[in-house]
Structures are given as structure tokens and as C-alpha cells.
N, C-alpha and C positions, 0 to 999 in steps of 0.2 A: 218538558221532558217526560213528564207521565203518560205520554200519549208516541212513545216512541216505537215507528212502524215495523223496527225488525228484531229477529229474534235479541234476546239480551246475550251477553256476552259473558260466562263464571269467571270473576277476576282470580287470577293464581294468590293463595293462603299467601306464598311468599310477597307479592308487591300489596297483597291487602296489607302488609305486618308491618310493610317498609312503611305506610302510608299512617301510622298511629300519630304522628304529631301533626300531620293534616286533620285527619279525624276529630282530634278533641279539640282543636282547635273553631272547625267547621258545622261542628254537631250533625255528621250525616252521615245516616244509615247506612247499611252495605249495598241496600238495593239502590239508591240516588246515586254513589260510586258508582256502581257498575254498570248502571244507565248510560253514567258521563264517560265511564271505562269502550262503553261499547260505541258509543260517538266517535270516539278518539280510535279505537281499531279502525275502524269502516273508514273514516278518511282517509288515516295515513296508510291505509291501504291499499287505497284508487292511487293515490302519489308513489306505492313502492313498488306497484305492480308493472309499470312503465319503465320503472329506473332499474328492475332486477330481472328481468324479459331477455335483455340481451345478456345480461351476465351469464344466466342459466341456460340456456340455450344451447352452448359448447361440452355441459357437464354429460350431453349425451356421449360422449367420446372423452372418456376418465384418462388419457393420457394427454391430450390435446388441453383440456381444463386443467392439467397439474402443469404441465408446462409452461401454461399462458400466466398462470399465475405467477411461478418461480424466473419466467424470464421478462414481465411486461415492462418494467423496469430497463431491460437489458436493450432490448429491443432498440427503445427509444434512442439509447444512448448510438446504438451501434449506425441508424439510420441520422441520429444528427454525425455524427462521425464520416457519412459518405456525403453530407453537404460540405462537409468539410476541409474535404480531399484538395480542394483548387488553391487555399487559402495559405497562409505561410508556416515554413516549416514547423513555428511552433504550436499552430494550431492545429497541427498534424498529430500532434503531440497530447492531445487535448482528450477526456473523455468524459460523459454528461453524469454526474454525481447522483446518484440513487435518489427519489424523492425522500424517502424515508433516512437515507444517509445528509441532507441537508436540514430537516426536521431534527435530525439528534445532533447538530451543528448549531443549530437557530434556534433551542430552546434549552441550551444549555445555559446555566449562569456562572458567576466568578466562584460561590458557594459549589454547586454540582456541576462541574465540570463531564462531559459523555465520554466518559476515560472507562475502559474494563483494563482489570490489572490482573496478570495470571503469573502463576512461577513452576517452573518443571525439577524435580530433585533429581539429581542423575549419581550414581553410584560409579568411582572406580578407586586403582590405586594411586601410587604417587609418579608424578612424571605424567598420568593420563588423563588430566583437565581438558576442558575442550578450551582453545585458545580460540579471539575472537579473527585468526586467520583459520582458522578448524571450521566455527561458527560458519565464516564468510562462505565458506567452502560449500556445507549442507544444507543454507539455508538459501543461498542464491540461486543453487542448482536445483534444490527440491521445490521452492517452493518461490521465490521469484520470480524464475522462469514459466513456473506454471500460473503465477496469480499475480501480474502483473502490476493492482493496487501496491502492492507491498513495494513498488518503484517508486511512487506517487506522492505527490503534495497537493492541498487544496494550492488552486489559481488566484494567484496573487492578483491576479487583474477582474474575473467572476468568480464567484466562492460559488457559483451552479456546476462548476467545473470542478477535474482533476487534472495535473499535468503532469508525463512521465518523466521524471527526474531522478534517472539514473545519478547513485552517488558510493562513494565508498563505504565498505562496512563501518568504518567506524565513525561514520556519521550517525548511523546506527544502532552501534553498541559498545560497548567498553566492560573490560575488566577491573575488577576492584577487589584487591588484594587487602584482607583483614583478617586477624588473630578470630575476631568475634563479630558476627551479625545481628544486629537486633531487624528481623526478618520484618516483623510485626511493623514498626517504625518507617520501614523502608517501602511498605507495601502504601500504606498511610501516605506518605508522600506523594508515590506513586497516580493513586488515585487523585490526589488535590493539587498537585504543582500544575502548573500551564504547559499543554505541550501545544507548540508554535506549528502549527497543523500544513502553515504553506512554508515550512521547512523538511515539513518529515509527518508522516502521519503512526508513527510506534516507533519504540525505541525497548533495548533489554539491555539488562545490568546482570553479569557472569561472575560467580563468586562461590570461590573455592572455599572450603576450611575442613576439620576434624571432621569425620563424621560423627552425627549426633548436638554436636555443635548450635545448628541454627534452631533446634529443638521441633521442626517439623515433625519428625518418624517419632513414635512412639517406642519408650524405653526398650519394649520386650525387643520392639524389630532392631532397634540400635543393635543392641546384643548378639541376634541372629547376624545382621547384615557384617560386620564388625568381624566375623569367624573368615570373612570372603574379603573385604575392601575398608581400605582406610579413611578416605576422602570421601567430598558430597560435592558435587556444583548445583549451585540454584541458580536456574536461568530464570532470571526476574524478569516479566515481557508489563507494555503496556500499549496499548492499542485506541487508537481513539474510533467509536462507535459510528463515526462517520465514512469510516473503510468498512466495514464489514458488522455483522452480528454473532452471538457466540457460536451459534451451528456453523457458519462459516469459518471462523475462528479451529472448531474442532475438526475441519475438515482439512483445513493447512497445519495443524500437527497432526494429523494422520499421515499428510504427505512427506513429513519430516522426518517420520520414521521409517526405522531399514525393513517393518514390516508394510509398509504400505500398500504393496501388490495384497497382500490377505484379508488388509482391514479393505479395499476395494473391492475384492471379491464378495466379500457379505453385502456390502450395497446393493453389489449389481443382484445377489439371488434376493435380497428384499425387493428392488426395481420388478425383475422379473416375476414375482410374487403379485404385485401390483397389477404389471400387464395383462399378466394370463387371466387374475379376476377379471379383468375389466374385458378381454376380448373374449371370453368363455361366455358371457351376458347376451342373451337374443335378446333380439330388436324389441319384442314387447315389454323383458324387462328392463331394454335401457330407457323407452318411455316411463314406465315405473318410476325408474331412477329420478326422471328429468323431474315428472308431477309431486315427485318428492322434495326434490331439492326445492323448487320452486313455491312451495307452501314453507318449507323450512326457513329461505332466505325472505320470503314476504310477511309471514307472520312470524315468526323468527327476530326478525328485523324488528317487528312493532314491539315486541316485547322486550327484546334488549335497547332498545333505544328510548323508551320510555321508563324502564328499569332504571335506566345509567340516568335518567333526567332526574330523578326525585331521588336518588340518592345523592346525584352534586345538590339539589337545591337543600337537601336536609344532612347536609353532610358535614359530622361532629367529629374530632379527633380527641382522646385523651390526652394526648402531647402536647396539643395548642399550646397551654397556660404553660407546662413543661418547656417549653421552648422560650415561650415571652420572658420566663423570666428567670432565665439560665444564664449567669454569668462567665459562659463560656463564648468565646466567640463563633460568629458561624463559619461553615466551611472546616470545622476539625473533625475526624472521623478516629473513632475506633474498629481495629477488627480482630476477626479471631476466627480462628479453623479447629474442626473437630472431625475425627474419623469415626462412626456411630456406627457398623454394622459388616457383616457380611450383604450381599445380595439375596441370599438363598434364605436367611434369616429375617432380614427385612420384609420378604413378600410371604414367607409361612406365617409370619405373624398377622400382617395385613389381609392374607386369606382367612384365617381363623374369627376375626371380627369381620369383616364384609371383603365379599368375592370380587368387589365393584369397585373396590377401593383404590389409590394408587400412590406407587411412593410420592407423588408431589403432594397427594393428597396429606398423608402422612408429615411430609415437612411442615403442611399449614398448620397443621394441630401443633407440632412441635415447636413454632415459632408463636402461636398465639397463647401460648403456657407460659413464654419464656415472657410475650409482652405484658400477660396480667401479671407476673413476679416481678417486672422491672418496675411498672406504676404503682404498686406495691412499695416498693422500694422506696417510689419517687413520695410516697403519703409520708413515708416513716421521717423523711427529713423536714418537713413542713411543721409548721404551728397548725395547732388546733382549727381552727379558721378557717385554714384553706384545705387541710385535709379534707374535708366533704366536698371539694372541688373535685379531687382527684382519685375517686371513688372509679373503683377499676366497673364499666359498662360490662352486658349480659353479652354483648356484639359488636364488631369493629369491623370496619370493609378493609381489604385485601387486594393486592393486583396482583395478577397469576399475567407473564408473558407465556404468547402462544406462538411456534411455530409452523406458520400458513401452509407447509406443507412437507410435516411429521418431521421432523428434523432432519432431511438427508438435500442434498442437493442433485439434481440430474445430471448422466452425464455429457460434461461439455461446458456445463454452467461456471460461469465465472461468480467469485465472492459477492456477497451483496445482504443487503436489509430485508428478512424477509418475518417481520417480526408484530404480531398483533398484542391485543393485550384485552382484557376483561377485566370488571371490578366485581367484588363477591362481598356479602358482608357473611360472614362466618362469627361462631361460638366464641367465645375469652373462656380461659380456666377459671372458676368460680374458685379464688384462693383461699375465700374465708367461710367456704362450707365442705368439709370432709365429703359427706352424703350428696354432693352434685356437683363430683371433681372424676368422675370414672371418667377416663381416655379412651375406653372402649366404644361411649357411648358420642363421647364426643368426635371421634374419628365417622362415625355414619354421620352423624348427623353434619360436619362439614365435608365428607365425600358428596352427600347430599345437594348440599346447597353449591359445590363447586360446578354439578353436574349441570344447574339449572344455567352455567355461564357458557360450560363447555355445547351445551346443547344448542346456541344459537348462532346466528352469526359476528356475535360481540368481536371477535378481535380482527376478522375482515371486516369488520366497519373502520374500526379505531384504525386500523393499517391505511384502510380508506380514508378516512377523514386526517389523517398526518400527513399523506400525500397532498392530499387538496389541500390544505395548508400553505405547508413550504412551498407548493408551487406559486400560490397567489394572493397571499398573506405576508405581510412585514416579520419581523423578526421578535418584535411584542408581542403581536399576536398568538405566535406560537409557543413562547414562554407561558402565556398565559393560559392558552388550551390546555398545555401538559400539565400545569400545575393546578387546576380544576377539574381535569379530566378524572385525575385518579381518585376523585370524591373524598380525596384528607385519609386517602389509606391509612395505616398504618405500618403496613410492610409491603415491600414486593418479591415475591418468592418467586424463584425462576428455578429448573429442573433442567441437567442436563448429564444426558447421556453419553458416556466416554468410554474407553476404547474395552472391550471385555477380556483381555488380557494383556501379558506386562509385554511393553515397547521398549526398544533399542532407541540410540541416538550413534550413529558409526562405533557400535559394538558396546556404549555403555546403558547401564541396563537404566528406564526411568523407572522409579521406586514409589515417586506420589505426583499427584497434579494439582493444582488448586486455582480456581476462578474466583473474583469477587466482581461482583457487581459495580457500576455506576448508581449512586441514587439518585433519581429522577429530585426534580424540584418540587418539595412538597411532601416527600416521604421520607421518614425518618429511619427506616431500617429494610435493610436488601440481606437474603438470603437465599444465595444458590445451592441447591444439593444436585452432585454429582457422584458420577459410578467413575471405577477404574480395576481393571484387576480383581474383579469380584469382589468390591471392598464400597459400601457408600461412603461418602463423606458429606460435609457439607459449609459454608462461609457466612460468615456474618460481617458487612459493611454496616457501621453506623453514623448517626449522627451525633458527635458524641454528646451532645445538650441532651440529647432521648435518651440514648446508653454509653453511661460515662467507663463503664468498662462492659466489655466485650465478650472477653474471656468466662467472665461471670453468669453472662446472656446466653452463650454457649451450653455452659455447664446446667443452666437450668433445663434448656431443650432435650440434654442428655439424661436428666433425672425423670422428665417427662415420657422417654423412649423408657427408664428401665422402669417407672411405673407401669408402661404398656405393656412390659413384657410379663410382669408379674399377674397383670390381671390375666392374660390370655393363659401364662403357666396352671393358673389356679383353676382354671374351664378347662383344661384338657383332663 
């Protein structure tokens, strides 16, 4: 290797860093690595440059490349559907299940079930609950008719299939009349019970009481809200991820509301924002564009995919032992919801430490604060012994879901998986040193290392290779991609943007929204942050062997934001 004919190859500081338990293990230099570093480019780059030639090729035409990607899936289904046509009526009936919607089918287990569980608060008085003939009414008309899954069952006979099985609301949903809701409990459930998929693929639970009651709204707003309306209904929904993704998901309560024409209108002028850039570009710079892409997606490719390789082969979790020897069973989840901010507050602050920054970014930090106080937690119950097991690490990898294209759907497009994913290994809060606990410091330095995942093509691979998958892969198999893929995360944080001011439901106003997560197998804590109404919020699903209470897990995320804000008050 000393005698290697082409130029050498600077390994990036970051996989040099990732590579320390190879190193001391190996005894060799940076220059012998990056000998071996530059071997391993040059090959799998003759191999990438074949396989991403035709990918790239289309990016010359930035409306033709977003559509191909948001409907290639569709496509298929649409053209098995006209082979179809001759065959009997119920395979008339029939339509070909998303790759990625059979992937979140086939590698779920009895433990993590691919269940997302959302609830909508709706404000009115008495006498003006929505009944689940009200329901049937709004939700058949708005958003059945338009997104025809939501008729559907997985195929009792292929599970590659969907079958249109038209059936009564209350097959669907039901009322549950109660003095008192333990919302928290119900959501829990939600997430873990079996839903019978070639029965019904979602189901919602409607439940009136006092307002204030299920302890959603926060005391002040109770008080306000309280001056106008007496009542709450929380429309408790559950959905299984094999219909749809959560952008999809936000796109049919768009359409459920009585504003829908307004919240469609902002797509369409963000769509046409898209257009104009992209047809305003001459011909030389959509070349530009192409040799762009095309170094992006091929070296791009080398680096995220050998990235992802040595951190699954070196990939440590804190929680391991926390789990092994958790006498809790598996399969119980805690959760818990917290409303953290304004919007406008959130991103002045985020601008004031780094310009670059962003609120998911933000959520990481606030979720890896909360992970090093929980193992914290987890030392303090332990004998002496094992405490030096459970010694909170300098770093922990992370999965950030991505979606493949900016979170809106085109129009025309029917619901669908359009959902990649990336692993990051990001900072811990240093708990037990004052002097290298700054949030300010740590907020760059994991915008930082987010950037180096955001910057390749990591989550169209992972979209990619889940595809390939469930199409030509057993059902093992892909349990077990997904549960090695995420390199022993620790969390998966997911960010999602909701409606920028407050919706109707047939004239009752919605007051809060909330999503949780499914957790993947293999990862111990999901947190979604969401906007609504100018207001962030955010969710925590757990595992409850990882975090025996939730609520608590919460609360420290919260103390981590009002440390941020104290440091940045103190620099103005």
C-alpha cells in the first residue's frame, strides 16, 4: 500500500473520530487509514458511478426529478392496477402497497408495533360534541373520498396488496362517554394493542368531558378558553404506518378542516416558488446543477454509506445493560406531551447561537440532555458495581427521519411512504461537569455534525435500501435491517410541521394537536416536535425499561430549553 499510484484521499476529522476503537485496537497511523480510506473511495466509486448515472440524469428538469420521486411508488401500483382490469371484480378492487408501506408492515414486532397515534382537542359547548354520525359526515366527505387508503385493508389473501373495503363509520370509530380520561394511558394503549390491519387499517376513539379535564391545555389557556366554552372532545386517532407517513397523515387533517382551501393555497404558492426557481435556470446552469448532483450522489454516497458501516459495526448503546436487566416487561411504553415555546421565540433564540441552526436541530440537543439525566438516573439505582457500567458516554448516535421531498405532497398525489432516515452520532450533556454543560455550545456543535448527514445522500439510500428489501427479502430479514440499521440509536427524533394557524372542525375551533411516534425496533425513545398555531410543542414515546416515567423525561428537555434561554438572555 505504500506505493499507492493515486493521489491520497484527507479522511473527514469526523469518521477519522468515529474510527478510535479500530485505531487502538490496530495500531495504525492516519496515513496507513487513509491509504486504505482512498482504496475504498476509488472502488466503490467506479461501482456508484453506474448505479447513480441514471438517477441523476432527470435532476436536469427539478420538477420531473420531484415528481419521479414522490410518485415512483404510485406509478407502479397504478400500471399493476391496469393489468388488472380483466381479472374479477375483486381484484378490481385491489391496489399494490407502497414498498416502504410493506417494509413498515414486515419489520414490525409484537414489542413495536408501526402504529402512529395522534389526538386533535376540539373546543365547544354543550349539546355541540361531534357525534360519530357528525364524524362520519366530515370525515368521509373530506377526506375518504379524497384519499381512498383510508377505505382500505391489507389483502387477506397477498399482504403486497390493498383492498377497497368500503365499511361503516363505526367500524371505525366509536364514542366513549367518561366523567374522566386518563388520556396518557389511552394513548399507551393505542400505540401497543394489535390493530388487525386486514380488518381496518386506523381506527379513532371520540371523548367528550369538562374542559380542562384531560389535562392537555395548559392551566392559563384552561382559564382563558373556559370565559368562551365548556367542553373538549379529544379525537384520539391511530393509524398504522403502512397506510401512510406523518406528512401524509398532516396532509388529510389539512383536508378535514373547514380551512382547507387556504391551507392549500400556501402549498400551491410554495409549489410555484419551486417551479419558477427551477424553470428561471439556463441550460448551462442546469448542467451545473446535474455535475452537482452527480459528485453529491456518488461521493456523497461513499461517505454516507461507509459512515453508516462502522458505526453499526462499532455501535454501543447506553441502554443495552438498562434493558437486559429491567424487570419490566417489553412492549410497555411511557409518554408524555409538553408545549415549549412560541415559534418566533424558538427561532430568535436559535438565531442568536447559530444562523444555521434549526428547530430539529434544537430538539436533538434537548432530547440528548434529557438522555444523559435519565442514565443518570438509571446509575443512582444501581449498586456500586455496576454503576461504572452506566457511566453516561461523551456521544450517542441518533436517527433523524427525513422527508424525500421537504414535506409537502404534489398536486394530485395520493398518500404514501415517502420517508428516509439518517444516523448521527451527536454530544450527551456532560451532567457531572458545571464548566462543559453550555447548551449554546452544544447546540453548534450538533447542528454541526446533523449537517454532515443532512449533506448526503443518507436517507435516499436508507428509502432505497427498504425498498429493496420488502420487495425481495423475507420478513426476517427486514426486522433485522431495521434493527441494525439504526446503529443502537438512542432516540429517533422526527420534526414536523403543522398548520401555522388555528383550524376548524364544522365550526369547532381545534385548540392542540399532538403526534407520537412508533418506535422502531431497537430504539428506545421517539420524539416528535411539532408547530401548530404559532406555538412548538413536542412528544415523547418511550420504552418504558429506558424511561420508566415520561413525564419526568419531558420536564428535563424543558429545563434544558430554559437553560438555553438564560445563556443567550445573558449575551444579549
Amino acid at each position: 500500500m505504500s506505493s499507492f499510484p493515486f493521489p491520497r484521499i484527507t479522511m473527514p476529522n469526523l469518521f477519522y473520530n468515529e474510527m478510535s476503537f479500530i485505531r487502538s485496537h490496530l495500531n495504525l497511523t492516519r496515513s496507513e487509514i487513509e491509504t486504505n480510506w482512498s482504496v475504498a473511495v476509488y472502488f466503490t466509486s467506479l461501482f456508484l458511478v453506474t448505479s447513480y448515472i441514471s438517477h441523476c440524469y432527470p435532476m436536469l428538469n427539478f420538477s420531473k426529478y420531484t415528481s419521479r420521486i414522490q410518485t415512483e411508488d404510485f406509478k407502479a401500483s397504478d400500471h399493476q392496477h391496469q393489468h388488472e382490469k380483466a381479472g374479477t371484480q375483486k381484484r378490481r378492487h385491489r391496489r399494490r402497497m407502497t414498498s416502504i408501506g410493506k417494509f413498515s408492515l414486515r419489520s414490525q414486532t409484537e414489542e413495536n408495533p408501526s402504529i402512529i397515534s395522534f389526538f386533535v382537542v376540539l373546543t365547544h359547548n354543550k349539546g355541540e360534541s361531534i357525534t360519530v354520525r357528525e364524524f362520519d359526515d366530515l370525515w368521509r366527505q373530506r377526506v375518504m373520498k379524497k384519499h381512498e387508503r383510508f377505505s382500505c385493508q391489507v389483502s387477506s389473501n397477498d399482504d403486497d396488496y390493498f383492498e377497497i373495503a368500503p365499511k361503516s363509520m363505526e367500524s371505525y370509530a366509536r364514542e366513549i362517554t367518561r366523567n374522566h380520561i386518563n388520556l396518557s394511558k389511552r394513548v399507551e394503549h393505542m400505540l401497543t394493542s394489535d390493530l388487525e390491519v386486514k380488518q381496518k387499517l386506523w381506527e379513532v376513539e371520540l371523548t367528550t368531558t369538562k374542559i380542562g379535564d384531560t389535562g392537555v391545555l395548559r392551566e392559563d389557556r384552561v382559564n382563558t378558553l373556559k370565559k368562551k366554552y365548556e367542553y373538549e372532545t379529544i379525537a384520539l386517532f391511530r393509524v398504522h404506518h403502512c397506510l401512510c407517513d406523518g406528512v401524509s397523515l398532516s396532509v388529510a387533517l389539512g383536508d378535514v378542516a373547514d380551512e382547507a382551501d387556504k391551507l392549500n393555497s400556501k402549498i400551491q404558492k410554495e409549489l410555484a416558488k419551486r417551479r419558477q426557481a427551477a424553470s428561471n435556470k439556463t441550460f448551462e446552469a442546469k448542467v451545473v446543477t446535474f455535475f452537482k448532483l452527480f459528485i453529491f450522489y456518488v461521493f456523497g454516497s461513499i461517505f454516507a454509506l461507509i459512515i453508516q458501516s462502522w458505526r453499526m459495526a462499532n455501535a454501543r448503546s447506553p441502554f443495552d445493560k438498562i434493558l437486559a436487566n429491567s424487570t419490566i416487561p417489553q412492549g410497555c411504553r411511557s409518554i408524555s406531551w409538553r408545549q415549549l415555546a412560541s415559534i418566533d421565540e424558538v427561532k430568535n433564540i436559535i438565531k442568536h447561537v447559530d444562523k444555521s441552526a434549526t428547530i430539529n436541530d434544537l430538539g436533538v440537543v434537548l432530547t440528548t440532555a434529557a438522555v444523559s439525566k435519565q442514565i443518570e438516573e438509571h446509575a443512582k439505582n444501581v449498586d456500586e458495581p455496576s454503576r461504572s457500567a452506566l457511566k453516561c458516554p461523551s456521544s450517542a448516535h441518533v436517527t433523524i427521519p427525513v422527508h424525500l421531498t421537504g414535506g409537502i405532497l404534489l398536486p394530485g398525489q395520493t398518500l404514501g411512504n415517502n420517508i428516509g432516515a439518517f444516523v448521527s452520532n451527536v454530544p450527551l450533556s456532560n451532567t457531572g461537569n458545571d464548566n462543559d454543560r453550555s447548551v449554546s455550545r452544544r447546540l453548534r456543535k450538533t447542528s454541526s455534525q446533523l449537517k454532515e448527514g443532512k449533506q448526503t445522500p443518507a436517507p435516499l439510500i436508507a428509502w432505497k435500501i427498504a425498498k429493496f428489501v420488502s420487495e425481495n427479502f423475507p420478513q426476517n430479514v427486514a426486522k433485522f435491517i431495521l434493527r441494525n440499521g439504526n446503529a443502537k440509536s438512542v432516540a429517533v427524533i422526527s420534526n414536523v410541521r403543522g398548520f401555522p394557524f388555528k383550524v376548524h372542525w364544522l365550526g369547532r375551533p381545534v385548540e392542540f394537536m399532538s403526534a407520537f411516534l412508533p418506535l422502531p425496533p431497537g430504539i428506545p425513545i421517539g420524539v416528535c416536535v411539532q408547530s401548530y398555531d404559532g406555538e412548538i410543542t413536542f412528544t415523547v414515546t418511550a420504552d418504558k425499561r429506558a424511561v420508566p416515567d415520561a413525564d419526568k423525561f419531558a420536564d428535563w428537555m424543558i429545563v434544558e430549553y430554559q437553560r438555553l434561554l438564560k445563556e443567550v438572555e445573558s449575551k444579549i
